[in-house]
N, C-alpha and C positions, 0 to 999 in steps of 0.2 A: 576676354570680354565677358560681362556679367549679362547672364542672360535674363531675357525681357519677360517681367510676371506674365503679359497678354499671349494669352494663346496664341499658338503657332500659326493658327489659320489667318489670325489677325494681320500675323509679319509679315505673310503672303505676298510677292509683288503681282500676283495674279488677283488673289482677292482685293488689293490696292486698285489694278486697274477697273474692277467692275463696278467698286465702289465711285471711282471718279467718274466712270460711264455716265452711272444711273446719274447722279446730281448733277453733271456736266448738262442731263438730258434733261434734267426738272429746270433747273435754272432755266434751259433755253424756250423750255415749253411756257414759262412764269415770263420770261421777258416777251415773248411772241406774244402771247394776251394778251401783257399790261399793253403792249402796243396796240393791237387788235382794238384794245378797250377806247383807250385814248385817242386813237385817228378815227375810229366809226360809231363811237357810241352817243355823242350829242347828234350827229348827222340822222343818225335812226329813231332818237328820239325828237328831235325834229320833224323828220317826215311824219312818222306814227300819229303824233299830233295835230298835225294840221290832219291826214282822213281820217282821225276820231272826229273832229272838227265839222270837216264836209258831209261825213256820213250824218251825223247828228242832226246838223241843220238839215239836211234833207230828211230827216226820218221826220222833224218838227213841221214842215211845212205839208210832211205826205199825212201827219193827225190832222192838220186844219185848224179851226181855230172857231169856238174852244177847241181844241184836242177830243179825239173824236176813240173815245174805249175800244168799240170795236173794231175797227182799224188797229187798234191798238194790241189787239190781244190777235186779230190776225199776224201781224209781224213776227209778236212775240210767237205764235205758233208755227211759222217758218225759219225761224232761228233759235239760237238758244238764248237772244237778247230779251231781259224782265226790264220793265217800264213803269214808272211812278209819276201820278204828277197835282204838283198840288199847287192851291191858288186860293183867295178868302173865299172864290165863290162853289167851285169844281175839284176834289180833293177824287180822285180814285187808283189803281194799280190793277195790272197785268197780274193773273196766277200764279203763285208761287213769287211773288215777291219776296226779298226777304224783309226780316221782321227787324227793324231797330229796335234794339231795347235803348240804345245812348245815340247820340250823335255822333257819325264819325269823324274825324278830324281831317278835315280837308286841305290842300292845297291849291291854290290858284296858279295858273296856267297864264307867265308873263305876257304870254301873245294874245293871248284870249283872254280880256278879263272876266268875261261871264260863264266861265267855265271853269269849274275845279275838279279834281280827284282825290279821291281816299279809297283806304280798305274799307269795305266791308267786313260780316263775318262769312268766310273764307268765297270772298268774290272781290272784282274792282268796283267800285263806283264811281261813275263821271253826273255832276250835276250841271245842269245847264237853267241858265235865269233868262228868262225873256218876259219882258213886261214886269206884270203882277206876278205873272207863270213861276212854277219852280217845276224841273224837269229831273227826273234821277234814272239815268239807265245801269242795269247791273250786266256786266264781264265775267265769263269766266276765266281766269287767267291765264293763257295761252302756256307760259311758263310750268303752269300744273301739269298739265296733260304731257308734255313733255320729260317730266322728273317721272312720273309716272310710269314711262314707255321706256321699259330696262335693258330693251334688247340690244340699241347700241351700246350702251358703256359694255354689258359682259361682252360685245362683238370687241371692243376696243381692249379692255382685260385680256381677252385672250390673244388678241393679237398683237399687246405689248408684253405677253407675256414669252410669245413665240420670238421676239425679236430679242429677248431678252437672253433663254435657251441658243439660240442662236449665237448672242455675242460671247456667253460664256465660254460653247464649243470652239470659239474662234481664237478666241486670245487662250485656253487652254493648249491651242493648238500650235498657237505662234512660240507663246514660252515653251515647249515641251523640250525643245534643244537644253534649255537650263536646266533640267535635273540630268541633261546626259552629261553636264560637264558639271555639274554638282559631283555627282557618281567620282568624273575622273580626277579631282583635284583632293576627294578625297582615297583614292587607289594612290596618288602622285607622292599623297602625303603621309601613308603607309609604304612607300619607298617600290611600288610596283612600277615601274617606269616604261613599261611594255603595253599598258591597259593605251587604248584609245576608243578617244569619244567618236559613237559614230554620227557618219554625217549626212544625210536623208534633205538635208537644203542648200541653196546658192545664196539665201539673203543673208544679214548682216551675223545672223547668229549661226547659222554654216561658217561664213568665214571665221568666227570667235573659233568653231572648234576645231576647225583646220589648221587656223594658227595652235591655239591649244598642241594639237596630237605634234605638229613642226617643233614648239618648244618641247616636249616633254623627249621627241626623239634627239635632238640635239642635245639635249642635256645627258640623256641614256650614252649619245657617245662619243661626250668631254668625258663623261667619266668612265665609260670604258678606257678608252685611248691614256686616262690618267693612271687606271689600275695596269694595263697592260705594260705603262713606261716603269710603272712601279715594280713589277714582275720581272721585265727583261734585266731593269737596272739591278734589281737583286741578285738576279742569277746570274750579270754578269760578273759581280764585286765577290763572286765565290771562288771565283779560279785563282786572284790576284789576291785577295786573304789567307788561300792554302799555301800559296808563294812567299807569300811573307814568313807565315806559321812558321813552314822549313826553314826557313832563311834563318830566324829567331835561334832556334836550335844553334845553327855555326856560334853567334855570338858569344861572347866572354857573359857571365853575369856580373851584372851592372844595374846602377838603379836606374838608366836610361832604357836598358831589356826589361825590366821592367813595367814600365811606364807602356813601352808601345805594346807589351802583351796585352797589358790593361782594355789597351783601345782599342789594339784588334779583336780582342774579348767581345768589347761594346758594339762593335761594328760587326762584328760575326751575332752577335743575339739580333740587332737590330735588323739584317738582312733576315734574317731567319724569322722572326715575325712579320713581317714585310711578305715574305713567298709563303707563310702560313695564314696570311690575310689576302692574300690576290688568290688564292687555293679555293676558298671561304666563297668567295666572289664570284669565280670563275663556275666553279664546282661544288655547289651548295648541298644538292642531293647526294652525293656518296659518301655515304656513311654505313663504320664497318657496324652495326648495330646488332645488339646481344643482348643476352638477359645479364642485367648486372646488378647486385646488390651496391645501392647508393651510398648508404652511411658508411659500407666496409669499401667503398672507394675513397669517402673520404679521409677514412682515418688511414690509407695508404699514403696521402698528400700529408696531412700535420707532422707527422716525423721529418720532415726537409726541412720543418723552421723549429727544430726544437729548441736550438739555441740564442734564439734569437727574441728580443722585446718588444711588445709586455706579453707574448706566450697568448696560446691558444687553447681556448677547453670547449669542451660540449655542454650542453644545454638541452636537457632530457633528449637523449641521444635514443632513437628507435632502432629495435633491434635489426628489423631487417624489412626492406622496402626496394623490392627489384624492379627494372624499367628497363626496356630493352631503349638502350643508348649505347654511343661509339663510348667505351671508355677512358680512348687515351685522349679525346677532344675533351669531355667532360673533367678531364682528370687536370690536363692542360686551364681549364676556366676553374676550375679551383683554386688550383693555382698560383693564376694572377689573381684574384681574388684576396688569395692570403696576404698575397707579398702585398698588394697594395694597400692592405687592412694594416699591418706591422709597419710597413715604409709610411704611410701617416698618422700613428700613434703617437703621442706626444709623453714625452722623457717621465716615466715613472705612474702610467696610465693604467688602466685596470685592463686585464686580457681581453684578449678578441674572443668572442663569443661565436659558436658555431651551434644552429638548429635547426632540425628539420623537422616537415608535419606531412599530414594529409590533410586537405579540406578540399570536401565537395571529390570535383571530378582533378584537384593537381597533387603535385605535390612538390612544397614549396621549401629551398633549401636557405638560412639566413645566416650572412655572415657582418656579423655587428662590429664596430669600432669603434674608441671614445676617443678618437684622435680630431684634426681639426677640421674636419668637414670640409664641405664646398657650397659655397654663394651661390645660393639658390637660383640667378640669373644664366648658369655655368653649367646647372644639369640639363639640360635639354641638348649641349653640343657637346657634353662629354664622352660620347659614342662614337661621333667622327673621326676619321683615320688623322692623328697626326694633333690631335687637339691634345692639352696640354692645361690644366689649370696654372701650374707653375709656369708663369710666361717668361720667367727667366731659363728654363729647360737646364737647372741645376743636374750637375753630376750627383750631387748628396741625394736626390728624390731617383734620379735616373729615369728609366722608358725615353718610351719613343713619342706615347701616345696612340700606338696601336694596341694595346692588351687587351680596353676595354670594347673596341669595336673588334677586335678579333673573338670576344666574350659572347658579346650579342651574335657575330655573324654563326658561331656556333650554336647556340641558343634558338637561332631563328629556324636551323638546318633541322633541330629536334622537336620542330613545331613548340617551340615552349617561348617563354620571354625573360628579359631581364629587370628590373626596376631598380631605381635608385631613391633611398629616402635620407638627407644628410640636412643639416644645420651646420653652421660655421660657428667652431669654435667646441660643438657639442659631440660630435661625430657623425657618423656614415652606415649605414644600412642598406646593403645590396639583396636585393632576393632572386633567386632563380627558380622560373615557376614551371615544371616539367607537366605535360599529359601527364593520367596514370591511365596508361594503355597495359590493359591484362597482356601478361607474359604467359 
């Protein structure tokens, strides 16, 4: 799968979930207003209206008539309510009136038609007409003082901020089982089948990893139970092979003695890599392990196939590079290595190429083929016991399809790895990539 340009953080099904928190939680705060807004807010501007209404007229009939200044400016100096009022005969104002430079653009008040409102600058105005009269009282806006006074919203900042810290610790806490079974499927799928996820819950994702640890033991012993049937059956097809062996001996020679040595042959190599792969398996760590010079191990292996096509040569061949490794195991995966290099070589191909190096902290041995490769879908299961690209399991190619999982299982025993790099039709590149642990 082609991984995703967006940062990892992004991918997060944790950072997913916080994300849907928060806007789950604006949405429902943005519907809860509009609602708030819609069921109480004509109802409150209704009331509000009518005791601007009441107070007013009561303020009009408490100046008298004309309208009476000092009274007027008494009011206005037990509140914070400024008073205007004009008429062709009586034009006066309360202190600190404000000053119109324009007229403000008013509004008329359905219910009231002698009554309008506008802004001032930065106050309300309500004007009221009676008679000749013109009445203007100034508001400060109740709203102001409120926007002004900071100390709820940072009380509410902080306390959405604490709820927030909160839900983070919470759903970090819930997912936390998912990186322990992240961990185990990627241990599963490094072939560690003993690793289990631990389990610290009873909810849904407890049970994931309980099931989890149930399959991965279950599978640890199918396939024990598959090596152990593969071991006993080996070791027991060697008593009744030596019987045969003898028996062969009595025979007249015939091309039918022949024939069955052939296949006792075939059958005695294939039992024997069989109990040198359940050995592998069984017994991973014993290894007879020495100081060996690598490259003079392997020019001990190229002499077995000298006669054989398209031949084998080296490829700036270093002189001397020791590893303390089992040598007959190593010598053994060279081995299959070559044969395998040679046995798909195609008729009149250029030789199989042998080299090795150092880089960094390995050192990395390559054996090249220009024979017909393998379909790129087909490397990933070429390691499995008994796998076979040739699905027709021809005599002319021969194996078992254990060489190269007996390769790896060696490989893995000397902390080192194998790789395969091949194209169909172009050839095959195996490398074996050993520690270089000072000797």
């Amino acid at each position: 799968m082609k991984n995703s340009p967006i940062h990892p953080f992004f991918n997060s099904i944790f950072t997913k979930l916080i994300l849907i928190f928060i806007l789950s939680g604006l949405c429902v705060f943005l519907l809860l207003k509009s609602f708030n807004r819609y069921m109480f807010r004509s109802t409150e501007d209704t009331a509000l209206r009518k005791s601007v209404v009441h107070y007013l007229t009561y303020l009009v009939q408490d100046l008298g008539s004309p309208p009476d200044l000092d009274r007027a400016k008494e009011i206005a100096g037990q509140s914070s309510l400024k008073i205007r009022y004009e008429s062709p005969e009586l034009t006066w104002s309360t202190p600190d009136f404000p000053v119109l430079v324009s007229q403000p653009e008013f509004h008329v008040w359905k219910e009231y038609t002698n009554i309008r409102a506008g802004k001032g600058p930065g106050c309300v105005l309500v004007e009221l007409t009676q008679g000749n009269g013109r009445y203007l009282f100034e508001f400060t806006p109740a709203f102001t003082r409120e926007i002004g006074n900071m100390e709820p919203l940072v009380v509410l900042t902080i306390l959405l901020m604490l709820v927030l810290l909160a839900t983070y610790f919470t759903i970090r806490g819930i997912l936390n089982p998912v990186k322990g079974l992240t961990i185990g499927v990627e241990e599963v799928t490094r072939g560690n089948l003993d690793y289990r996820v631990p389990i610290k819950r009873s909810d849904e994702l407890g049970q994931l990893a309980k099931a989890f640890n149930a399959m991965t033991g279950r599978i640890r012993t199918m396939l024990r139970a598959k090596e152990q049937l593969m071991l006993d059956v080996s070791h027991e097809l060697r008593s009744p092979l030596t019987r045969i062996k003898l028996s062969l001996r009595l025979i007249p020679e015939s091309r039918m003695k022949e024939n069955i040595q052939e296949d006792v042959l075939e059958m005695e190599k294939m039992v024997t890599q069989s109990l040198d792969a359940a050995k592998e398996s069984f017994m991973p760590g014993q290894l007879n392990l020495q100081p060996v010079d690598l490259a003079e191990l392997i020019d001990q292996v190229i002499p077995l196939f000298k006669n054989r096509h398209p031949g084998i040569q080296w490829v700036e061949r270093r002189d001397k590079i020791v590893l303390r490794i089992d040598p007959d195991r190593i010598k053994s995966v060279i081995k299959n290595l070559l044969d395998n290099a040679i046995k798909y070589s195609v008729e009149g191909g250029s030789p199989i190429k042998v080299s090795i190096e150092k880089r960094d902290s390995r050192v990395i041995v390559r054996i090249q083929d220009h024979g017909i490769g393998i379909p790129a879908d087909e490397i990933p299961l070429i390691f499995e016991p008994f796998y076979r690209v040739d699905k027709s399991r021809s005599k002319d190619t021969g194996g078992f399809g254990l060489g190269l999982s007996l390769c790896k299982s060696v490989m893995e025993a000397h902390q080192g790895e194998i790789k395969i790099e091949s194209a169909h039709e172009m050839g095959t590149t195996v490398s074996l990539h050993f520690p270089d642990m000072n000797v």
